[in-house]
C-alpha positions, 0 to 999 in steps of 0.5 A: 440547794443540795448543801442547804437541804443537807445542813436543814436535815443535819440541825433537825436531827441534831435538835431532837437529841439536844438536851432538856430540862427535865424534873429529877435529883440531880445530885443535892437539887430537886427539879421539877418542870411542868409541861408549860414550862415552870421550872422550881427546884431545892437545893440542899447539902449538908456536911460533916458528922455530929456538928453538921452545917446545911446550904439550902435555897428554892429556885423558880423561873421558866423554860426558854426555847433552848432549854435554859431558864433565868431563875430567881433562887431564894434562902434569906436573899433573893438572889438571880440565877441561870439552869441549863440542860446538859447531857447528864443533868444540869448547869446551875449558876448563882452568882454570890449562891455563896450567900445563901444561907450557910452556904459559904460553908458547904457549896462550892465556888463553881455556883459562881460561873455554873456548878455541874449537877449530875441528874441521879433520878429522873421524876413525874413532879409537876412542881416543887410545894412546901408543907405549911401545915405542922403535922400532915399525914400522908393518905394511900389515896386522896382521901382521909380514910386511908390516912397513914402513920407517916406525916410530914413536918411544916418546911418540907419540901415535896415534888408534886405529882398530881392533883385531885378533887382538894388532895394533892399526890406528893414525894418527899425525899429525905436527906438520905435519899429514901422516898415517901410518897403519898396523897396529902390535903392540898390546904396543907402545903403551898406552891414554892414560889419566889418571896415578893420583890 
């Protein structure tokens, strides 16, 4: 009975340092994971000076148990995929990832069996959503009189922070790794979600 109360005491502690799956950069991906469990992410990388070639795909699945989540990630295809915790950031493994678009170029072949992603900064995002609208400026606060010169362009993607009364208070990271954040009418942007199978 003494053996079996030291190794309950022993996975318990070891359970509360395990790792989680938590909203940040981790290296070229974007993360956010809502409190029920709603993982969606970006990944982006781009290589070379002058001529330059670009890897980018969303992602989206749901948190499990031990903190992993099947996702679907998507460019062009609609691909299956896997992200883990780990210690210092995440596991992502798509196989064929190679294949999204202009990937081939600039990602690795690790995505195959899981590419190691260092987390660089740890977020508030609730979800990850896409500028649909042209041209939306970004407000100090969630309303139009405090609009600012600052806008960003349709195919952005921004980690959703909050969302109040039609307004929606996002981050955008640039690719250099600077921070807008702002409020921006929620009509203008659309959850980042899985195209249809």
């Amino acid at each position: 009975m003494r053996n079996f109360l030291m190794v309950l005491a022993l996975s318990i502690s070891t359970a509360s340092y395990a790792a989680s799956l938590q909203s940040g950069i981790y290296e070229g991906l974007q993360l956010a994971v809502s409190p029920t469990g709603d993982v969606t992410g970006y990944y982006s990388e781009t290589l070379g000076q002058g001529v330059t070639r670009n890897c980018s795909f969303a992602l989206a699945g749901k948190v499990n148990a031990v903190q992993e989540a099947d996702i679907r990630s998507w460019s062009s295809d609609v691909l299956p995929g896997h992200i883990a915790a780990t210690k210092n950031g995440v596991v992502l493994r798509i196989p064929q990832g190679q294949s999204h678009d202009g990937c081939i170029n600039v990602m690795v072949p690790l995505i195959d069996e899981g590419l190691e992603l260092e987390r660089t900064r740890q977020t508030r995002w609730l979800s990850m959503a896409e500028v649909s609208g042209e041209r939306v400026y970004l407000s100090n606060s969630p309303d139009v009189a405090t609009r600012r010169k600052a806008w960003l362009v349709k195919g952005d993607v921004v980690g959703v922070v909050k969302n109040q009364s039609g307004w929606t208070q996002i981050e955008f990271v640039s690719e250099s790794g600077k921070t807008t954040a702002g409020w921006v009418e929620s009509s203008k942007i659309k959850p980042l979600t899985p195209p249809a199978a």
